[in-house]
N, C-alpha and C positions, 0 to 999 in steps of 0.2 A: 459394233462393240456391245452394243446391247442386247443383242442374241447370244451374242457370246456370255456375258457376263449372267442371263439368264438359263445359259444348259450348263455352265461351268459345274455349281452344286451336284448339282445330277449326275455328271461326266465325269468329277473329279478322281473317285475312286474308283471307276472305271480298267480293268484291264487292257492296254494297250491301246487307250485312249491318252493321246497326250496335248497340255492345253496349247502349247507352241504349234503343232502342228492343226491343229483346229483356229487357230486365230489366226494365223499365215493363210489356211484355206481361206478364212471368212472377208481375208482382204483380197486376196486376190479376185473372188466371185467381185467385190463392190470396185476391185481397180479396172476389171475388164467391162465393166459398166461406164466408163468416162466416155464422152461424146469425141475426144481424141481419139481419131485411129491409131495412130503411132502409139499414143500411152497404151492406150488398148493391148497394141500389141505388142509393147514392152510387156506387161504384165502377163500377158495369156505366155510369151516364152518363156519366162523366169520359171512361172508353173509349168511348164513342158519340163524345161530342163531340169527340175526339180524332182518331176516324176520318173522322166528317164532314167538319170542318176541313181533313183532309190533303185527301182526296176531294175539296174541292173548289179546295184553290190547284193540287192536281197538275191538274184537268182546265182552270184557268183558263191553266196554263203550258202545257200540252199533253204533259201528261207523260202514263203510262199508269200510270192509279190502280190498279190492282190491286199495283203493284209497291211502295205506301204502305201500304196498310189492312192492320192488323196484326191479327190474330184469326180466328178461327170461329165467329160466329152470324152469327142472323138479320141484323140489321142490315148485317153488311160482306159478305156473300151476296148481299144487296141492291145494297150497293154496287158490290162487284164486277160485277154483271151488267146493271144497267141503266142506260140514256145517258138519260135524260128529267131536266130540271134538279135535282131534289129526289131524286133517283136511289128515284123513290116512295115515297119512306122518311114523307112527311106521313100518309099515310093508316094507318100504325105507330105513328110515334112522335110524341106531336101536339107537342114543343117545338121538332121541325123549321121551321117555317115561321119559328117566333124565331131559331133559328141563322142561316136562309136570310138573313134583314137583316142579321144581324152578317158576317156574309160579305162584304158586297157594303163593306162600310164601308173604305175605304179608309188610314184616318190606322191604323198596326199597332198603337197605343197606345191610343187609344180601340177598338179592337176588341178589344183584351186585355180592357180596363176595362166594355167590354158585355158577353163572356164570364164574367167575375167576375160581374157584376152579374144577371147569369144563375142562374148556379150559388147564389151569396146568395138570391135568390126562390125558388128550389127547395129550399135548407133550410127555409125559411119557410115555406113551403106543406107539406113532411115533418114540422112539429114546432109548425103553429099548436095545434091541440087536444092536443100533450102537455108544456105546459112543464116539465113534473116528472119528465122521463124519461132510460134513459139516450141515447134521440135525440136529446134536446134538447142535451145536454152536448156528442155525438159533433159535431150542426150548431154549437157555441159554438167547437167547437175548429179544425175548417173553417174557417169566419168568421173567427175568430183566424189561422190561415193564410194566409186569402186577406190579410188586414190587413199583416199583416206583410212578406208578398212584395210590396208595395204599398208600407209605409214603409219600403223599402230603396229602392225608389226614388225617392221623393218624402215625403222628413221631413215636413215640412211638414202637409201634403196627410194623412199619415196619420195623425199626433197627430189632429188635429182628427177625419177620421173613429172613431179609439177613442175621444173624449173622446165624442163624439155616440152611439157604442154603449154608454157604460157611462152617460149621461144616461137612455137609452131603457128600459137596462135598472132603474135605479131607480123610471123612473115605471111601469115595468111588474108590477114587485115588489111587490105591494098584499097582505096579510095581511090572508085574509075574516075580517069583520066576527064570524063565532060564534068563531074563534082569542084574538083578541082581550078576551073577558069573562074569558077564564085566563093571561094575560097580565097580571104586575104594573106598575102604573102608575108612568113614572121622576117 
């Protein structure tokens, strides 16, 4: 924050320098920094996905992507230098080809809602085999996230998907069978 707060002055009038998209970078670089692998790499997709996304409405508009992609690795490397649709990023990163569909989706609503729905199966797949962990928490909190940015927009719609995640989480919550003979009976 305080790099940030020190190039802002500087940056501020800047042509197509924007402070959201500079302070987004600047967290992402210090989130991919955590001794957690998993957070780790919650973080490094968000910024993947983030960059892909621009990547590809700037090349759908005709803009010049490079002038979007925010970072330095591999990925926006990639990006930057190559014109082939999937800017070969599929033979990298195998969730590309899922982004690729979400892309093409037209309604910007339902595309958000595939992107979440996205991001949701990749905690799940981070934290099938550790429900007792602190992954599993970090993906509840996520989930809770995503939930939340969702029932601000649609009450409705989001009640109902919490109620169905703390249903799922009950019937998931099973206390094996050898816990249980030390366990006083109500």
């Amino acid at each position: 924050m305080s790099e940030f707060a020190r190039h802002y002055n500087y940056n501020k009038d800047t042509e197509g320098w924007y402070a959201e998209d500079e302070i987004l970078l600047d967290f992402y670089k210090y989130a991919k920094t955590c001794p957690n692998e998993m957070i780790r790499d919650w973080y490094a997709l968000n910024h993947n996905i983030n960059n892909i996304l621009t990547a590809m409405i700037a090349r759908k508009n005709g803009w010049n992507v490079s002038d979007f992609i925010k970072g330095d690795n591999e990925l926006t490397e990639m990006i930057r230098t190559n014109n082939t649709k999937d800017f070969d990023l599929a033979t990298e990163y195998d969730y590309v080809p899922e982004l690729m569909k979400i892309v093409d989706c037209e309604d910007p609503v339902e595309k958000e809602k595939k992107i979440d729905a996205f991001k949701w199966l990749w905690l799940d797949e981070q934290t099938f085999f550790n429900v007792f962990s602190i992954e599993a928490v970090f993906a509840y909190i996520c989930k809770m996230s995503l939930l939340n940015r969702w029932e601000k927009l649609d009450v409705e719609q989001g009640q109902a998907t919490f109620r169905q995640i703390i249903e799922d989480l009950r019937g998931e919550a099973k206390v094996p069978e050898e816990f249980t003979t030390y366990m006083p009976k109500a």
